[in-house]
C-alpha positions in Angstrom: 105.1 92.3 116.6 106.7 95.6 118.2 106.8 98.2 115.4 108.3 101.7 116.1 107.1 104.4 113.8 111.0 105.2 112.6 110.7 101.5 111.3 107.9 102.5 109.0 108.8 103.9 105.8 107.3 107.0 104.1 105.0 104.6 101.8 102.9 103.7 104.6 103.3 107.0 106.8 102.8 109.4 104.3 105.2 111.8 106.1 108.4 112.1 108.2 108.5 109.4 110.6 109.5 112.0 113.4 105.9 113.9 112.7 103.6 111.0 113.6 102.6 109.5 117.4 102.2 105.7 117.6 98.5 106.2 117.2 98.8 108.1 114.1 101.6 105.5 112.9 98.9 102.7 113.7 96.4 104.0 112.1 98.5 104.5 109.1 99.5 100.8 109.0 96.0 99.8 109.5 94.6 102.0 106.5 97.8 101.0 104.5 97.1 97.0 105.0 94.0 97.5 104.2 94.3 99.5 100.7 96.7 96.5 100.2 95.8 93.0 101.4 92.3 93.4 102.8 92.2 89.9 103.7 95.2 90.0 105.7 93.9 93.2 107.8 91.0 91.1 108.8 93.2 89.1 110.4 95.0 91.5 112.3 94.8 93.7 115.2 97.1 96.9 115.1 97.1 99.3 118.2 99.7 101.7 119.6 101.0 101.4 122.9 103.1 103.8 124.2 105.6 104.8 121.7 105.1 101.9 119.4 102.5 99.9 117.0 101.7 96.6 118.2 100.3 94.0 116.1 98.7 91.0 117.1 97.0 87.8 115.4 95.2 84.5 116.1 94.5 81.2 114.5 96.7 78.3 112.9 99.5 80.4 111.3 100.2 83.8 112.8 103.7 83.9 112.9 103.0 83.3 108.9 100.7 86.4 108.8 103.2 88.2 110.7 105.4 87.6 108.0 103.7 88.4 105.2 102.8 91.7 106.7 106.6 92.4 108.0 107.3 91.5 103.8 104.4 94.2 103.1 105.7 97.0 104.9 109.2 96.2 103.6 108.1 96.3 100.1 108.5 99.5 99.7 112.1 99.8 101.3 113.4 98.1 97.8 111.7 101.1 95.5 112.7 103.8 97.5 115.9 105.7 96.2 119.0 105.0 99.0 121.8 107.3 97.2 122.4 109.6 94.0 124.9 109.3 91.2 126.6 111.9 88.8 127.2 111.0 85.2 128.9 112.8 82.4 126.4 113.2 80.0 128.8 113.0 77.0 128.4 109.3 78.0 124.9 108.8 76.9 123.1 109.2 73.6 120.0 109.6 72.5 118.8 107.7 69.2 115.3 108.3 67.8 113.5 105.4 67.1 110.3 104.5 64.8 107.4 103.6 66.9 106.2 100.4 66.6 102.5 100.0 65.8 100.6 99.3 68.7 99.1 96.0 68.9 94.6 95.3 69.7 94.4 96.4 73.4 92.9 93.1 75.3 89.6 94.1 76.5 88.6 93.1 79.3 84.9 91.1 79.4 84.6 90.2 82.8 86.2 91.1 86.4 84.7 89.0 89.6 85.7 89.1 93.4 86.1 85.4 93.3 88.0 82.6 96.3 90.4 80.4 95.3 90.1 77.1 96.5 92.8 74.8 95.1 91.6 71.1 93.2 91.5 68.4 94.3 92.4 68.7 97.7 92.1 72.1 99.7 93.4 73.6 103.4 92.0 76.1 104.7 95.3 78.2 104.9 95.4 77.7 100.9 92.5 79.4 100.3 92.6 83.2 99.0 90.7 86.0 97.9 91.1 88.4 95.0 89.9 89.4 91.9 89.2 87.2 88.2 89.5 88.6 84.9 88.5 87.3 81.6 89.9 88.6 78.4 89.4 87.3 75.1 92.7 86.1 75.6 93.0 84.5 78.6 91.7 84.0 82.6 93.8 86.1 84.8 93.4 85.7 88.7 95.0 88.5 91.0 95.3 87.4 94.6 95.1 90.1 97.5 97.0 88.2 100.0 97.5 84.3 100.8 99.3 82.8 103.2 100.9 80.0 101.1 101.9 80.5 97.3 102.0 77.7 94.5 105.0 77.0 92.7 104.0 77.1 89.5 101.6 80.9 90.4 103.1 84.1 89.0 105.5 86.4 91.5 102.5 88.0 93.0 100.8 84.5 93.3 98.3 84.7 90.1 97.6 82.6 87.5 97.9 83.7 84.1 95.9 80.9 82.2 95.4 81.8 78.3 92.1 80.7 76.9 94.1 78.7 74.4 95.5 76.1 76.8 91.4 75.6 78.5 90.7 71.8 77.8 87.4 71.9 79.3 85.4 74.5 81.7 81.8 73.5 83.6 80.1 74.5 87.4 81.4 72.4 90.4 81.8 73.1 93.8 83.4 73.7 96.6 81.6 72.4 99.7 78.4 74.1 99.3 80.3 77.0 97.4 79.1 77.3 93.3 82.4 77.3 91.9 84.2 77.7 88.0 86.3 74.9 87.3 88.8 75.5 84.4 91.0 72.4 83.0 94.3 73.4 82.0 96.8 70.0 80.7 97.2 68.0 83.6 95.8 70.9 86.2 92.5 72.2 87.4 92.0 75.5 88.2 89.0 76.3 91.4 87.1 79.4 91.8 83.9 79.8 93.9 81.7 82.4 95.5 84.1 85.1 97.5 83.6 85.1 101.6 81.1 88.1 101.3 79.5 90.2 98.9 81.6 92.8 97.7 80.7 96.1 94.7 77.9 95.2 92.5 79.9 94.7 89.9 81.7 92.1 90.9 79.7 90.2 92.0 80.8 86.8 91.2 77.9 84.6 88.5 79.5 81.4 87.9 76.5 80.9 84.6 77.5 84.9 83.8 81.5 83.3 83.0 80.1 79.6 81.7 78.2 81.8 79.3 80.7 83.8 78.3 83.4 81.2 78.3 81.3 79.5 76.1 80.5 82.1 73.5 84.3 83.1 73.0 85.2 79.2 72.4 81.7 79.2 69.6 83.7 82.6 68.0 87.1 81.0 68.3 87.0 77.3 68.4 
């Protein structure tokens, strides 16, 4: 993939497209994929030739990964403001409201740097990274990139599971991987060790989330 830098919007420049050389501009996308899909920079090599960014990728899928990070630099585009609009202001009105009462905030009790590996059966290319979150709500997983997305996963590709609809929860595995394995009605859900370690805390303890698991469904049976 050939990328100029006046192709490259603002959110991943962080200035005029006219002020940066291709090297800058690759180093910008670099640092940018990074901040946002740190899986997917791994996979990619971005270097400026000449007047442009080129990006280049191995392995089973790369016209996929190419893809996704062609969608990533374009996700910006659809924020960013493209024209202005006058209104009469006689044509709004502004009516004061009570405030509702806030409801409990959902604490959060645990937050791991967990992989993905779909149950029963799992490809490699299904497999992702990101980070798992327990409330005393629910079990929130936040992918950081993947190359394929399940149809039943949230826009983003998580999974919002609330604690209510667990069935059962014990330690399996992946391979040689120590995984959690959450049983939703008629689905199981698969997350093991991450790739490497990441930030101390967190670290992923599959006995750390049986435990916990565990003591929320003893307080709320």
């Amino acid at each position: 993939m050939r990328l100029r830098p006046s192709q490259l919007g603002f959110w991943v420049l962080g200035t005029s497209a006219d002020l940066v050389s291709a090297e800058e501009a690759a180093r910008a996308v670099r640092d940018y994929v990074r901040r946002k899909r740190a899986g997917l920079a791994e996979a990619l090599r971005i270097e400026p030739r000449g007047e442009v960014v080129v990006v280049r990728t191995e392995g089973e899928y790369p016209a996929q990964m190419l893809r996704e990070l062609k969608d990533l630099l374009d996700a910006g585009r659809r924020l960013h403001p493209t024209a202005e609009i006058e209104v009469d202001p006689g044509e709004f009105t502004i009516e004061v409201v009570e405030q509702p009462p806030e409801g409990p905030e959902e604490g959060e009790l645990l937050r791991s740097r967990v992989r993905y590996f779909p149950h029963p059966v799992c490809e490699w290319f299904e497999v992702s990274t990101g980070y798992l979150t327990l409330t005393e709500r629910r079990v929130l997983f936040e992918p950081e990139w993947q190359i394929t997305r399940e149809e039943d996963a949230g826009p983003e590709g998580e999974h919002r599971i609330p604690l209510a609809s667990v069935e059962r929860f014990w330690r399996g595995q992946w391979w040689d991987v120590p995984c959690l394995m959450l049983q939703v009605r008629q689905r199981v859900y698969r997350y093991g060790w991450p790739d490497r370690r990441g930030e101390l805390e967190t670290i992923f303890d599959v006995d750390e989330w049986l435990a916990k698991l565990g003591s929320i469904f003893e307080q709320h049976p």
